[in-house]
TORKOL-4160 file (C-alpha; in steps of 0.2 Angstrom, whole numbers, padded with zeros to 4 digits, m for minus):
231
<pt num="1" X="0000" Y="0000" Z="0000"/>
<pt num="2" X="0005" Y="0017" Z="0000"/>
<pt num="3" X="0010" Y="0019" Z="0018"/>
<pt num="4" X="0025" Y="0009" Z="0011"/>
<pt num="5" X="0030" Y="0025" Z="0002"/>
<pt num="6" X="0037" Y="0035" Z="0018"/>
<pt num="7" X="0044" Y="0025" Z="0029"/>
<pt num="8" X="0047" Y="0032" Z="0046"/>
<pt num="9" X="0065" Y="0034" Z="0045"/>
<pt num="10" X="0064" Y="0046" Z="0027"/>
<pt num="11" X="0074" Y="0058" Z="0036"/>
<pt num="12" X="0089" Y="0051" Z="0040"/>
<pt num="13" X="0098" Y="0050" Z="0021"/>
<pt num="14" X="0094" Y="0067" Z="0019"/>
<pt num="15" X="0104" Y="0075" Z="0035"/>
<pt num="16" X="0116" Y="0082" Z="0020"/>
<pt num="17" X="0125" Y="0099" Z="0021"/>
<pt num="18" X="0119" Y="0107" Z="0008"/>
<pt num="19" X="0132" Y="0121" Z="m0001"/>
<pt num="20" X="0127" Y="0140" Z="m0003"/>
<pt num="21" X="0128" Y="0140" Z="m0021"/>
<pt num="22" X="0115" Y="0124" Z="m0021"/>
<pt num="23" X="0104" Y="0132" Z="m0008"/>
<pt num="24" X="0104" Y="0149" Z="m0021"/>
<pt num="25" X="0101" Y="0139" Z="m0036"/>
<pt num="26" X="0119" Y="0141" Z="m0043"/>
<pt num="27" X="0126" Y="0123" Z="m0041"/>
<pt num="28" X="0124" Y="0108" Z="m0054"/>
<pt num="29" X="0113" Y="0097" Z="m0045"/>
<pt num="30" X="0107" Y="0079" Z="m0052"/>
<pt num="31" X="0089" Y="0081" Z="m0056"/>
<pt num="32" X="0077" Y="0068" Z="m0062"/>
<pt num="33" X="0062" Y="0063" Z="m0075"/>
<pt num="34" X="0058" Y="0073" Z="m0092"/>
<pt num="35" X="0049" Y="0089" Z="m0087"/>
<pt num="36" X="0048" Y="0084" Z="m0068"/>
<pt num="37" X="0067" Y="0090" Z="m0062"/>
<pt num="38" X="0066" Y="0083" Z="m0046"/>
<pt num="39" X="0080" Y="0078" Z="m0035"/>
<pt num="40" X="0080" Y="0058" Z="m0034"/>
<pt num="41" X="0068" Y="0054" Z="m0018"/>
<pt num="42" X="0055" Y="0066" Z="m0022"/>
<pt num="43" X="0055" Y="0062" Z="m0039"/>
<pt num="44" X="0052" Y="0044" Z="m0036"/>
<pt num="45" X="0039" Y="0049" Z="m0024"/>
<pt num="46" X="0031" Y="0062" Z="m0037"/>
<pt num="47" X="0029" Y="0048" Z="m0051"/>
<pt num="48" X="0017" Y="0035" Z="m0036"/>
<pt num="49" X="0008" Y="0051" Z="m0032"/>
<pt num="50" X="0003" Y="0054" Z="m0050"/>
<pt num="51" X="0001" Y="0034" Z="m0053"/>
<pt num="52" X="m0011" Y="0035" Z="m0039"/>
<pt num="53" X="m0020" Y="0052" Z="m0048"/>
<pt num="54" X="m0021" Y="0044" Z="m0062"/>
<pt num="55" X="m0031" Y="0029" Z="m0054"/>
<pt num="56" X="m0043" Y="0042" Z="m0048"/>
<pt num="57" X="m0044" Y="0052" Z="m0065"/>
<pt num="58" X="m0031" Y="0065" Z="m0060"/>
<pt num="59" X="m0016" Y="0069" Z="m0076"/>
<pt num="60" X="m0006" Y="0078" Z="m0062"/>
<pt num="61" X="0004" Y="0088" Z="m0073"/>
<pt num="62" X="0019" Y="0099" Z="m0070"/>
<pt num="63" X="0021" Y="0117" Z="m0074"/>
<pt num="64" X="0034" Y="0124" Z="m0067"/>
<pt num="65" X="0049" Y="0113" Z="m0056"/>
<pt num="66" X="0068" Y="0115" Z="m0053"/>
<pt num="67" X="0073" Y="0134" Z="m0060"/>
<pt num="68" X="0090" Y="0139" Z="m0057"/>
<pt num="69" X="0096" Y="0157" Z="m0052"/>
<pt num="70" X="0099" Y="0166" Z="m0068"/>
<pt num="71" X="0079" Y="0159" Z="m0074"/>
<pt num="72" X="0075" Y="0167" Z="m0059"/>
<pt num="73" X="0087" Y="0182" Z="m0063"/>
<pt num="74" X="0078" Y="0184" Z="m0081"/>
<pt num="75" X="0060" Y="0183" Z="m0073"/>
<pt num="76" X="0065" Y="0195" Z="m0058"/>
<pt num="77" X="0073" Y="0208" Z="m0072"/>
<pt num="78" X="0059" Y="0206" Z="m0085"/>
<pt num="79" X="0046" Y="0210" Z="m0072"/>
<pt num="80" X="0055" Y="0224" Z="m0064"/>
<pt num="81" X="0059" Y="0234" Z="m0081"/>
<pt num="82" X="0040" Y="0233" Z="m0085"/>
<pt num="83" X="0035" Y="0236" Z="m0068"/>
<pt num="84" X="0049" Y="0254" Z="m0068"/>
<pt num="85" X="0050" Y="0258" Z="m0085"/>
<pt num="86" X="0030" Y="0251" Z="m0093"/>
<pt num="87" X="0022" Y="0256" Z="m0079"/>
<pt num="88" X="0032" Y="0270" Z="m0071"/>
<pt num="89" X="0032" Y="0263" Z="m0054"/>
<pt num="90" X="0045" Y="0270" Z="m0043"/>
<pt num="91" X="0060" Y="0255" Z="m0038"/>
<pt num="92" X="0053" Y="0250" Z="m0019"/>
<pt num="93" X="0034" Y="0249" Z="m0028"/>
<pt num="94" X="0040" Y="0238" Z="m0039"/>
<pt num="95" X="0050" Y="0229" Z="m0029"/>
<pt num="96" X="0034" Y="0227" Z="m0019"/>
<pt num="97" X="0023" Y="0220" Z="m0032"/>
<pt num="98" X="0036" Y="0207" Z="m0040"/>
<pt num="99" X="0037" Y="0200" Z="m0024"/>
<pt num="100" X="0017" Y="0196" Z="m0022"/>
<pt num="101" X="0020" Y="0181" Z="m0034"/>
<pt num="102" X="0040" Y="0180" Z="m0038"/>
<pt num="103" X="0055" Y="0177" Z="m0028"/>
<pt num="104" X="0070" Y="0186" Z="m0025"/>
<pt num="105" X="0084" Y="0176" Z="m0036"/>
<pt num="106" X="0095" Y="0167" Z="m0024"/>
<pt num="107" X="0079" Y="0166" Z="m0013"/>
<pt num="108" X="0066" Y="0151" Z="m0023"/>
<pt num="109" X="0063" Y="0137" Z="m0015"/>
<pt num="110" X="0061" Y="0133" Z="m0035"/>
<pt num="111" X="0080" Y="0133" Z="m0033"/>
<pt num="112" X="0080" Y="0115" Z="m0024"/>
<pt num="113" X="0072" Y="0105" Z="m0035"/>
<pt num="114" X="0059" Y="0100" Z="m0021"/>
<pt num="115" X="0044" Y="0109" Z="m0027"/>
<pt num="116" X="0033" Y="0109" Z="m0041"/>
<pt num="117" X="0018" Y="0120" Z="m0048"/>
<pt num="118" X="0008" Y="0108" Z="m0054"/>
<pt num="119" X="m0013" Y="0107" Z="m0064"/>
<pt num="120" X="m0023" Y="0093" Z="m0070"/>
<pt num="121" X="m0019" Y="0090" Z="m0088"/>
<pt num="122" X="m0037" Y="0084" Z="m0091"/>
<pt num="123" X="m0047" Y="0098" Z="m0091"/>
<pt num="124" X="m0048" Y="0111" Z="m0107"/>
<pt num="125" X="m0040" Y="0128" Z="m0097"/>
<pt num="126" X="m0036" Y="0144" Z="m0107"/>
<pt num="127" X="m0025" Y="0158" Z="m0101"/>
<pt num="128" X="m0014" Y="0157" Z="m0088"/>
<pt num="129" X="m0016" Y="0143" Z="m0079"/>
<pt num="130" X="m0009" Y="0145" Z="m0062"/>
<pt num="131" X="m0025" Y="0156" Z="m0055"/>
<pt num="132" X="m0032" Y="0153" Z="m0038"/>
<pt num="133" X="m0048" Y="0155" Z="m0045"/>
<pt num="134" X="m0046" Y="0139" Z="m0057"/>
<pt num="135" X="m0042" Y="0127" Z="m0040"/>
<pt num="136" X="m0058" Y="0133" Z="m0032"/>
<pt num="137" X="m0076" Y="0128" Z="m0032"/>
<pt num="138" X="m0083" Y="0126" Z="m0052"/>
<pt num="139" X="m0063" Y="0131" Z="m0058"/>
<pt num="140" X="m0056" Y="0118" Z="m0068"/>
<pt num="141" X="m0041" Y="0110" Z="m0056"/>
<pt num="142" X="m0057" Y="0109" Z="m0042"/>
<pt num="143" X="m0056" Y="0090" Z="m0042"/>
<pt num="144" X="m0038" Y="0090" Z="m0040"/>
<pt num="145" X="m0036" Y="0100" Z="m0028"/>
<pt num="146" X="m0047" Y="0092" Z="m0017"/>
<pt num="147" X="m0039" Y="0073" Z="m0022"/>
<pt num="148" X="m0022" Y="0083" Z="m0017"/>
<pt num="149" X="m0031" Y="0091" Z="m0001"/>
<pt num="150" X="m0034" Y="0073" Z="0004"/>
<pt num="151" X="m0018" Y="0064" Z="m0003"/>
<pt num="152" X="m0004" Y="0074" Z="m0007"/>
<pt num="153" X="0005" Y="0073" Z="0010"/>
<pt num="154" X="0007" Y="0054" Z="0010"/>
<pt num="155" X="0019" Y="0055" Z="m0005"/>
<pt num="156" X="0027" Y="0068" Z="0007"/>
<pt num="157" X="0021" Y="0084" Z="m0003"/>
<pt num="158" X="0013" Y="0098" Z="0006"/>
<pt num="159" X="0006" Y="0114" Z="0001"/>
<pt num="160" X="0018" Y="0128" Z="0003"/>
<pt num="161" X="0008" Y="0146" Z="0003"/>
<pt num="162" X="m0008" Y="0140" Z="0011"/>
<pt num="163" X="m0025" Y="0151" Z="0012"/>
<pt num="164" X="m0022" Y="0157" Z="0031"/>
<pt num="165" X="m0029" Y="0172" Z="0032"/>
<pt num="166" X="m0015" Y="0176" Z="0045"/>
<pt num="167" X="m0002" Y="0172" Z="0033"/>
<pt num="168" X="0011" Y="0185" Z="0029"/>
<pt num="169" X="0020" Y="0184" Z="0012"/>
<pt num="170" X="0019" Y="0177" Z="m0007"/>
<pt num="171" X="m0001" Y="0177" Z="m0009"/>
<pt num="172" X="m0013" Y="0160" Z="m0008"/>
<pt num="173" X="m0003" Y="0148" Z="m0021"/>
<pt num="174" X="m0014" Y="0132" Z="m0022"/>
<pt num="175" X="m0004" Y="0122" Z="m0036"/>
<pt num="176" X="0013" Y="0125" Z="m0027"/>
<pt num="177" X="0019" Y="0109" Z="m0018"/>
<pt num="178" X="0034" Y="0103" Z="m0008"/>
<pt num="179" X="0042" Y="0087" Z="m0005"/>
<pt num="180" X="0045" Y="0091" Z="0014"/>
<pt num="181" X="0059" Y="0076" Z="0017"/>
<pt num="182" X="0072" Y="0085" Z="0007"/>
<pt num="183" X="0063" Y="0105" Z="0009"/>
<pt num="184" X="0063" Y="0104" Z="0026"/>
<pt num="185" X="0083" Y="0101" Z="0029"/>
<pt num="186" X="0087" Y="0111" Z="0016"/>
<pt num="187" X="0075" Y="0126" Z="0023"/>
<pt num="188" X="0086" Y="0125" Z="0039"/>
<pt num="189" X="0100" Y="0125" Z="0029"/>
<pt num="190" X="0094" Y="0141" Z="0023"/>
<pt num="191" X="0091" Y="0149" Z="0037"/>
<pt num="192" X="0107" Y="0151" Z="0042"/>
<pt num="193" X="0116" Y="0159" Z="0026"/>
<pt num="194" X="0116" Y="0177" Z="0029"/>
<pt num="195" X="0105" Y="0182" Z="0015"/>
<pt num="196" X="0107" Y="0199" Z="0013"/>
<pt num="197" X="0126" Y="0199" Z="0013"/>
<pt num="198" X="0125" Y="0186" Z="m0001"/>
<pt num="199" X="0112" Y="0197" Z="m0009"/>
<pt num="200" X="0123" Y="0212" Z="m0009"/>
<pt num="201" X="0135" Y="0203" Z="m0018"/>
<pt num="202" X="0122" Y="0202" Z="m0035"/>
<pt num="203" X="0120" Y="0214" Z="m0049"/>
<pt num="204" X="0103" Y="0213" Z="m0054"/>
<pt num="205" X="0092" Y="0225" Z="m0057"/>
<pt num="206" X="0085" Y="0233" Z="m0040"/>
<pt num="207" X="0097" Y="0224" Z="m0026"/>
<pt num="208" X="0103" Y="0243" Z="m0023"/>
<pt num="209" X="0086" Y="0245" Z="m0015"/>
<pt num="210" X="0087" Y="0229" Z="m0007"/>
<pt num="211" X="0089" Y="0237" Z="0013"/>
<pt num="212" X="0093" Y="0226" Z="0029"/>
<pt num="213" X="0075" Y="0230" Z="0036"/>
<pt num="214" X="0069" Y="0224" Z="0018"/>
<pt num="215" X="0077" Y="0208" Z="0018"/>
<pt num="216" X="0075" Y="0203" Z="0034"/>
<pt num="217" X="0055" Y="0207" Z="0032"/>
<pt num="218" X="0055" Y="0196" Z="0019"/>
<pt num="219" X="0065" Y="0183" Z="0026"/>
<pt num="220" X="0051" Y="0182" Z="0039"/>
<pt num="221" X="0036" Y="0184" Z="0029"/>
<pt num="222" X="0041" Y="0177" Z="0011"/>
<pt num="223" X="0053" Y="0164" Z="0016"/>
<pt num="224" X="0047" Y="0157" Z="0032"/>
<pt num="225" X="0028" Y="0161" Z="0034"/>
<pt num="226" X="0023" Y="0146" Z="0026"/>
<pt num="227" X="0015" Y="0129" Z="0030"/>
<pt num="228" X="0021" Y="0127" Z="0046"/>
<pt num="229" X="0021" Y="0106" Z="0041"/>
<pt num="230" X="0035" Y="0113" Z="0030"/>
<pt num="231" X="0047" Y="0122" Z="0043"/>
């Protein structure tokens, strides 16, 4: 059965130091499975959860999984030249409103190769898919998210930006998922790199605004206010 899947020991092969550059999505890591770019364990455990979808009419599919710093670089520079230069938003607004969906580079959890943005490949879906709207009652990923809501965490994948209303952060994300056996060592990890000297060191578009009171909010609301399953 599927209790077989995570046994009560999963923790103890991953006790692994973990580098800076691999924790910032710089390092060459060994990811797994066309289109899935999983570390090993989680893809493994990726591919019984789909198997196990599938059985119930579910095509998890994945949108999104392992990006590495300079993706996030290029996603992080396009948004903040249309946000200052489109829009004509001043630096800090900008700043501001990239970081309601999009992480700082260096700062993804993307970068571990633990989580994944994922919809239900069966349903006909136009525009962007990765909507809150479209997991809710009558949107098209409805019946996934409930199969997920009721499954998910036995392959070891848990919702990372939940619906708490008291949650601080990246807004409601209900397709963004982490395998916690691996993502929660390398969270801890995280935690004690000191992010805003590291930060200091980039030269991408806006880190001269980024300010010690900045990061350090962000560190605490974006970074850490999430499932607390997953710290």
């Amino acid at each position: 059965g599927m209790a077989c899947a995570l046994p009560p020991f999963i923790s103890l092969p991953f006790t692994t130091d973990y580098t800076t550059d691999e924790l910032m999505g710089k390092a060459d890591v060994d990811l797994f499975g066309e289109g899935i770019n999983l570390r090993k364990e989680a893809y493994e455990s990726f591919l019984e959860m789909k198997k196990a979808a599938y059985a119930d009419g579910y095509d998890i599919k994945i949108v999104s999984s392992f990006r590495d710093f300079y993706r996030q670089e290029a996603i992080w520079e396009r948004k903040y030249i249309q946000y200052t230069e489109d829009d004509g938003m001043a630096p800090l607004d900008a700043i501001d409103k990239i970081i309601e969906y999009s992480t700082i580079p260096g700062t993804s959890r993307h970068h571990w190769g633990t989580d994944i943005d994922i919809i239900d490949g069966y349903p006909k879906s136009s525009g962007d898919v990765l909507v809150a709207e479209k997991f809710e009652a009558g949107g098209p990923y409805e019946g996934l998210k409930l199969w997920l809501d009721e499954n998910s965490e036995k392959f070891g994948f848990y919702l990372v930006y939940n619906n708490d209303p008291r949650r601080r952060g990246f807004k409601y994300e209900p397709w963004h998922y982490s395998y916690a056996p691996i993502s929660i060592p390398m969270l801890a990890a995280y935690r004690r790199l000191n992010v805003l000297r590291l930060l200091e060191k980039e030269e991408f578009l806006g880190t001269e605004y980024f300010t010690t009171g900045f990061i350090k909010t962000y560190v605490e609301d974006n970074i850490l206010d999430i499932n607390p399953e997953l710290l």
